[in-house]
N, C-alpha and C positions, 0 to 999 in steps of 0.2 A: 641307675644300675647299668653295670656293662663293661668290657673291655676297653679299659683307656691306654692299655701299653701290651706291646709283644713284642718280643726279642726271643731270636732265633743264633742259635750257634752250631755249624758245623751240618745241619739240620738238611736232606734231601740236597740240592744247588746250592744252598748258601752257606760262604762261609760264617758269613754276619751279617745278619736283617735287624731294621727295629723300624715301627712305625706307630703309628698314634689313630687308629680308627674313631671316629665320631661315633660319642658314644651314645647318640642318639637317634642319629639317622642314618644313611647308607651310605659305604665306603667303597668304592669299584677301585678294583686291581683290573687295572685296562692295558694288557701288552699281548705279544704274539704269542701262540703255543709254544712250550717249553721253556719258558722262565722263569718259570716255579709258581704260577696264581694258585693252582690247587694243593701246591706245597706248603704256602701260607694258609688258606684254608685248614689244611689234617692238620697242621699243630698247633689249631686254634681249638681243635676236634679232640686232639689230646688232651690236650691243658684239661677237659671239661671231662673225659671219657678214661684217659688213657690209654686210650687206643686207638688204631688209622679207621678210616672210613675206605680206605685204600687197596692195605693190606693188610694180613693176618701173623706178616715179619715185622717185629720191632727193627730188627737189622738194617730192614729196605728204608726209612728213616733216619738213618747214620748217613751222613755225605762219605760217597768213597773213598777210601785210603784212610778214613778217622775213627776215633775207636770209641767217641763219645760224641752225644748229638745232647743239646740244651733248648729246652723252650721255657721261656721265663713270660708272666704276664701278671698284668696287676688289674685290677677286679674292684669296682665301686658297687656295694650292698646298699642303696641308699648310702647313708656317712660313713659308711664303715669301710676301711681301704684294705684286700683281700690281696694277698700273693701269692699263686700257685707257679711251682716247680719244676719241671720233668727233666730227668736225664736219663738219657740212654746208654747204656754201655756195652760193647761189641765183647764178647766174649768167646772162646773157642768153639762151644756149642750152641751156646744160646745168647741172647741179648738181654740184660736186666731192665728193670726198669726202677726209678726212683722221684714217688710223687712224694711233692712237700705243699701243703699249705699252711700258711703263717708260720710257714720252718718246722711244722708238727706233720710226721706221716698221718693221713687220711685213715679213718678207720674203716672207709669200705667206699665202694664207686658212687655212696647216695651223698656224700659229703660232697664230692667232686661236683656231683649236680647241683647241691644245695649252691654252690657258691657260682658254679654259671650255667646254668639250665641252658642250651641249646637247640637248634632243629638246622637240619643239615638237608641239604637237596640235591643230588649229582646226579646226571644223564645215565649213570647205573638204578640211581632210586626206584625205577622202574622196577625192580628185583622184588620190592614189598606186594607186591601185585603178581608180576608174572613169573617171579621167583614159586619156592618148595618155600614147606611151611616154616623152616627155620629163619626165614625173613619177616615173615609176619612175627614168629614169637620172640626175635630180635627187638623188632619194632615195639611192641607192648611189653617186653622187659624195659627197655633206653626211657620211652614216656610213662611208667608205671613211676618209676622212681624221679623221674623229671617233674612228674604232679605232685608227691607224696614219697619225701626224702626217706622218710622211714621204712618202707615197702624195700627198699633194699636189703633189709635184715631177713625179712618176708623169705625175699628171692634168694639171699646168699647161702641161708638156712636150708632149703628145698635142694639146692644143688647140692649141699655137702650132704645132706640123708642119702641123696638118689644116687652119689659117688659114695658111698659107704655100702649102699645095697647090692649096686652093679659088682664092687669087687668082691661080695660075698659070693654072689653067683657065677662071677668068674673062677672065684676059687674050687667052685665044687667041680669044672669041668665036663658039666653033663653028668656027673654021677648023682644021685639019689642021696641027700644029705642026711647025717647022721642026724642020731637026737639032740646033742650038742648044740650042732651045725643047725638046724631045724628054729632051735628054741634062738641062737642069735637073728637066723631069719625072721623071726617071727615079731622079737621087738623091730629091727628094723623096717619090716612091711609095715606096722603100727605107727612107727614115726613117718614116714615115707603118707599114710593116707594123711596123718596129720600137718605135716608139711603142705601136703598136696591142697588140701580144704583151704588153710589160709592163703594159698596164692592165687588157687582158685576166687574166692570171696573176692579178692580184690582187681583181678583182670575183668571178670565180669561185671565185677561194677564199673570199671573201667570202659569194657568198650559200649556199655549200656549211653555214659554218660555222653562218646566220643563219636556213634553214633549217627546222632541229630548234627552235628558239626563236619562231618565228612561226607555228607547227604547235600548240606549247605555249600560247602564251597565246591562240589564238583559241578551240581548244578550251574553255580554261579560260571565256571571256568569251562564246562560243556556249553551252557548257555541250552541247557537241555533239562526238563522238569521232571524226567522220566525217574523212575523207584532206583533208589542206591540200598542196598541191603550190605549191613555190616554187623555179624553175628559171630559170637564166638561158639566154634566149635569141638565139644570132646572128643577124646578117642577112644572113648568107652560110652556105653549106656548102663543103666542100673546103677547100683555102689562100686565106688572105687575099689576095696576089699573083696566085693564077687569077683568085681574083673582080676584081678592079682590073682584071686586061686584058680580063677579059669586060664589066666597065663602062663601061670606055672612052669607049667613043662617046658612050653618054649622058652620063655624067661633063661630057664636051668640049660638046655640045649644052647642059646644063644649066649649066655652070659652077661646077660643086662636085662635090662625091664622094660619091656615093650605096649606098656602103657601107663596112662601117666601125663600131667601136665605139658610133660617133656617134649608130648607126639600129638601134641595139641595145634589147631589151627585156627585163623582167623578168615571168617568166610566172606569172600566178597563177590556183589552179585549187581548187574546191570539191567536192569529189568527182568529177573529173574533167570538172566544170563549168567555163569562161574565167569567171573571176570580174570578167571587165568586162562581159561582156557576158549573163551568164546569171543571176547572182547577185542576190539582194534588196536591197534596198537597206539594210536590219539585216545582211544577210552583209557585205556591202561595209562596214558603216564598223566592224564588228567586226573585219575583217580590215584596214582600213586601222590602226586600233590595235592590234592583234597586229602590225603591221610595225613601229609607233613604241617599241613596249613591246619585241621583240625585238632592235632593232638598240640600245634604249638598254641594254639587257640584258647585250649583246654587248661595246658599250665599257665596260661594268663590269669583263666577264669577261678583255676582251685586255688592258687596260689599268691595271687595280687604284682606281679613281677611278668615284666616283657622278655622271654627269653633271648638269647641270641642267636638271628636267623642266621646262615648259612648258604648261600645261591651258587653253585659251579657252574659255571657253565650252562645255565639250564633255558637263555633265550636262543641259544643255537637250537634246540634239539624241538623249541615248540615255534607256531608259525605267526607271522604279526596279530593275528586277530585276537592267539591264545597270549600271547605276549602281553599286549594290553591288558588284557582279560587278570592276568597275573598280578600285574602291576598293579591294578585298581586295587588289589584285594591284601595285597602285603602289608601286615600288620603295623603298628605304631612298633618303636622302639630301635633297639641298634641293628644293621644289617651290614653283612660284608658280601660283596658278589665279584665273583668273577667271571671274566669273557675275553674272548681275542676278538669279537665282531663288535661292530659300530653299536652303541648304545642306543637301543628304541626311543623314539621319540617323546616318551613318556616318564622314561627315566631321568631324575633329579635329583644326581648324589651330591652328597655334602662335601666328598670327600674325595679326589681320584689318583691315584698312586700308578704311574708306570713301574716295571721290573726290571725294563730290558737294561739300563742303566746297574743294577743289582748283580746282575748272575751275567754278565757281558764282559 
């Protein structure tokens, strides 16, 4: 399994890329800063996501002056040969987007996983850690469905109740809703807990399972035995249904729903230290890698399949000891890394691709 082909058109610097990553061991894009290594990267990020790891503009993706960007790759399931699609298109207001697998639109982003599961690393990753809590529930949305394809239905399902509920309560503007108005709120709060229970079930089993494996490799990568605590955290106590009518008001004031899966967090802790707020900034990115190394870890284990690892840049930002330390621990299977510094001494890619010839 793995990416055997990517082609790139019009894409960030390039006008035309195509290269052949080994699809089984690790591929370095070895050239100086700004000739696109991390460019290759996101729209390997896309193909599998649809989206940058970058940024939150499809546009910023378009090479400028072009009104359309193409990422094309081809994808081995065991025997089975997978083509996924992307094109972007520059529109007046907005940028579109257009996935295709085996020439069929994807019926939701669990598809997209199913055919190339992922884990991605960038000197930002640190964010899952000392980032606000919409990183963390980034992070355990991307590996909820990366372990368990179906769970995307789970999550797609919860978003669209929680956007149907928000604009009910936008609609009332703070006023006191009618009986009408009341009785529509009222199946939707219903659906909304029920949504909520099934995503709930399955995050926590999630991070129950994930764990003992991000305990594992920070240790390993600290080279420190001390307690790693990773608990999910509510934002309510009692039932979901009490909390909703003790929100109420604010809810109506605010115009959204201020509790909820949605305002949920993932707790992380160093010796019983909040590792956003207490930790060094060597604990922090050690442990923000003990979360990408365990959750890639994790879809090995639920799923029988080596995902495809992801490295930006990420031996500049640790130092030789943790470097090493990295190295030792990088799973079997395909990897792609990028770097403008000399390759550690440890590193033995299969595969080494210059750019500056590319985008020069």
């Amino acid at each position: 399994m793995g990416l055997h082909e990517l082609t790139l058109r019009s894409f960030r610097l390039f006008q035309e890329f195509s290269f052949e990553p080994d699809p089984e061991a690790i591929t370095v894009l070895l050239s100086p800063n700004g000739t696109g290594k991390t460019s290759v990267l996101e729209a390997v990020h896309a193909l599998a996501t649809a989206s940058s790891f970058r940024t939150s503009a499809a546009s910023d993706m378009i090479k400028a002056g072009e009104g359309t960007a193409e990422v094309h790759g081809v994808i081995f399931q065991r025997a089975r040969r997978v083509q996924v699609d992307l094109t972007l298109t520059r529109g007046v207001r907005n940028t579109t987007k257009r996935m295709l697998v085996n020439g069929q639109r994807p019926r939701s982003r669990a598809e997209l996983a199913e055919a190339l599961p992922l884990t991605v690393f960038t000197p930002e990753g640190v964010d899952v850690v000392r980032g606000g809590p919409e990183h963390r529930r980034t992070y355990l949305t991307t590996l909820l469905t990366d372990v368990e394809p179906t769970s995307g239905e789970v999550v797609e399902r919860f978003h669209r109740v929680l956007s149907q509920r928000n604009a009910l309560l936008r609609g009332l503007e703070g006023a006191r809703p009618s009986s009408s108005q009341q009785s529509e709120l009222d199946q939707w709060t219903s659906d909304f807990v029920s949504a909520s229970e099934q995503l709930l079930e399955r995050r926590e089993a999630l991070v129950a399972k994930l764990a003992p494996l991000v305990r594992h490799y920070y240790q390993a990568l600290a080279h420190d035995d001390g307690d790693v605590g990773v608990g999910y955290e509510r934002s309510w106590s009692d039932s979901l249904r009490a909390a909703l009518e003790r929100s109420f008001h604010d809810d109506r004031v605010r115009g959204y729903t201020t509790v909820g899966p949605h305002r949920d967090d993932l707790h992380l802790s160093l010796e019983g230290r909040d590792a956003r707020r207490q930790a060094s900034q060597g604990e922090q990115r050690s442990l923000a890698l003990a979360l990408r190394l365990g959750g890639h870890e994790l879809v090995r284990q639920e799923r029988g399949v080596d995902p495809l690892l992801l490295l930006d840049d990420v031996f500049s930002e640790l130092d030789p000891v943790r470097s090493d330390r990295l190295l030792g621990l990088l799973p079997t299977g395909q990897t792609l890394v990028s770097t403008a510094s000399p390759l550690p001494s440890a590193l033995h890619p299969a595969v080494v691709i210059d750019l500056t010839r590319v985008t020069s």
